[in-house]
N, C-alpha and C positions, 0 to 999 in steps of 0.2 A: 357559123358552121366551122364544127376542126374536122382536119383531116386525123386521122390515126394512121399509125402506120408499125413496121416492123423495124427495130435498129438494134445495128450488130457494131459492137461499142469494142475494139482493139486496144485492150490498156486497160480497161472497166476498172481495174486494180490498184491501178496508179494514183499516183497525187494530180494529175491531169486531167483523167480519167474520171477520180472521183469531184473534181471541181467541172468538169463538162458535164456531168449526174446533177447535179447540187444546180446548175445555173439552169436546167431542162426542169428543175421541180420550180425555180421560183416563175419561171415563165408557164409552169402550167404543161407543159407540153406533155400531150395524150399517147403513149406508146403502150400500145395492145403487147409487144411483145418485146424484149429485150435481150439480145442475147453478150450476155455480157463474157466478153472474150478473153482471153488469158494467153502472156507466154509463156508463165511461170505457173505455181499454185494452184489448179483447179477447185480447190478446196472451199475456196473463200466464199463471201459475199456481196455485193453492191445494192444500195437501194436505189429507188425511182417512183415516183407515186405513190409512195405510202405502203411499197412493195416493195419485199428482197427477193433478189433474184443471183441464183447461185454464177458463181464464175463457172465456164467452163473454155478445156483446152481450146484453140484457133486451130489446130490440127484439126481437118477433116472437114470444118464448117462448109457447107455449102453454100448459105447466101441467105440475104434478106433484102428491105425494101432501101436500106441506104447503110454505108459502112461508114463508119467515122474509125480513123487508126490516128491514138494519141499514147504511142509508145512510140521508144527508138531502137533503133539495134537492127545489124543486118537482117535476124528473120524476120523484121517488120517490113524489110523492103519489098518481100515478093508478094504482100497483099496491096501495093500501089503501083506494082506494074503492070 
């Protein structure tokens, strides 16, 4: 039995980012929804199961079932405090 869930991915963009994507596809890992977050370029892309899912800004985000932040930079501090 998997759990699914909802993850909101800080960096999604990133060379970090896209290697925490890449290491969630070989494990298989079931995410119903992705919201792949951004500090920069809203424009872009990130895959995840065999699915793209567009980047969008972190302004405004409201929240999901688990946040991973795998950027740096002062405005990433105020989503781990």
């Amino acid at each position: 039995m998997s759990t699914r869930f909802e993850l909101a991915l800080l960096g999604a963009d990133e060379p970090l980012g896209e290697a925490l994507l890449a290491r969630l596809d070989e494990l298989g890992a079931q995410v119903d929804h992705l919201h792949a977050l951004t500090l920069g370029d809203a424009g872009t892309t990130v895959s995840l199961g065999g699915q793209d899912w567009p980047c969008q800004s972190a302004e405004g985000f409201k929240g999901a079932d688990a946040l991973v932040v795998v950027t740096r930079g002062v405005a990433a501090r105020r989503w781990t405090d």
